[in-house]
N, C-alpha and C positions, 0 to 999 in steps of 0.2 A: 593750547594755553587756555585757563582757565581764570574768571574771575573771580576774586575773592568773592565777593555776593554770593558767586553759583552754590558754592559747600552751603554755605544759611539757607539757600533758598530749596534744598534739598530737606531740611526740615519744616518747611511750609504745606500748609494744609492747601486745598484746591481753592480755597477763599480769604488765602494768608494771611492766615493764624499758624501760630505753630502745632507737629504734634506731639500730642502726647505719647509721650512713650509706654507710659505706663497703663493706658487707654486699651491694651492689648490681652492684659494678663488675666484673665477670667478671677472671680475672687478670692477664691479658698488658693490661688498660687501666687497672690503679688507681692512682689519683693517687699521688703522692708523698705521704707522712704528714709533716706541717710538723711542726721541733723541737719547738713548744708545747704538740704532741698529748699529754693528760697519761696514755697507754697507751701513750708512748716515751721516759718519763722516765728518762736514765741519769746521775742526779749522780755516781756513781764518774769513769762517760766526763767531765762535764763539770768535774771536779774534776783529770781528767788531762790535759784542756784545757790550764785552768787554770797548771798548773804546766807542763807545756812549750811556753806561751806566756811563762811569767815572769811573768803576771799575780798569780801567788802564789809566793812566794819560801822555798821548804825548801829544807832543807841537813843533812847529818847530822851529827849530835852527836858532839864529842870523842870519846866513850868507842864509838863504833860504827864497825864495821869495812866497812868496802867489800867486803871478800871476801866476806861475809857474803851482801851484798847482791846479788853476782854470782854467787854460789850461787843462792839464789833465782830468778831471770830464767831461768839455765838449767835448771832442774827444773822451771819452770813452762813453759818453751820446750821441752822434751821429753816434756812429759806425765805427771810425775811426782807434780806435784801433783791431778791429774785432768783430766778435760776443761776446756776452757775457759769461761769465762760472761765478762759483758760484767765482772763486779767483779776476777775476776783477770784478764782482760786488762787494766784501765786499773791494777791493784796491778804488774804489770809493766813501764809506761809510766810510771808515778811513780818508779818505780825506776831503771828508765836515766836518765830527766833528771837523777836524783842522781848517777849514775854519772858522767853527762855533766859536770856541776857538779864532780867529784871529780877527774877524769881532768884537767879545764881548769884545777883547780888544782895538781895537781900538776906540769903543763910549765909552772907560773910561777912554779914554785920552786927558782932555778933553781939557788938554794945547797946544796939538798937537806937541806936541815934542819926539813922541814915546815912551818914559818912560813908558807911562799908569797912570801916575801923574796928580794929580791935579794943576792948576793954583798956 
């Protein structure tokens, strides 16, 4: 009979840590790392998913300006803000989809009176 522990402790390093499994696979052969890997966890990426599949539904607020927001994308798209990480690329990807959502509301308006109304 065996204790539950014992299976765990069979993936214990000699200084219990665990191992890595993937520690093994020389470079040009390592598996792909599946989404669920929780050492490739990127909720920003999967929150920018999210919103330019339309699974989540923003929109910006009366009082915020799109210019604003197109400033942004470009300062982040030229380096301004610093190097890239995976949170400001997907803060940039959040941002076009709104642009994109702004820009399609704007050519369906067609009175130009902001509504997004028809003549």
């Amino acid at each position: 009979m065996t204790r539950d522990d014992d299976a765990e402790d069979a993936d214990r390093d000699d200084t219990g840590g665990f191992v890595d499994e993937w520690e093994d696979h020389e470079h040009g052969d390592a598996e792909p790392v599946p989404e669920s890997d929780p050492r490739h966890i990127d909720p920003a990426g999967d929150l920018a998913d999210a919103v330019e599949s339309g699974d989540l539904d923003l929109s910006l607020a009366d009082d915020q300006d799109a210019e604003d927001l197109r400033e942004f994308v470009d300062a982040a798209e030229s380096g301004e803000l610093g190097p890239a990480d995976p949170g400001l690329e997907a803060q940039v990807r959040i941002a076009r989809a709104l642009l994109g959502d702004v820009d399609d509301t704007d050519t369906d308006d067609v009175d130009g009176d902001g509504d997004g109304g028809e003549r």
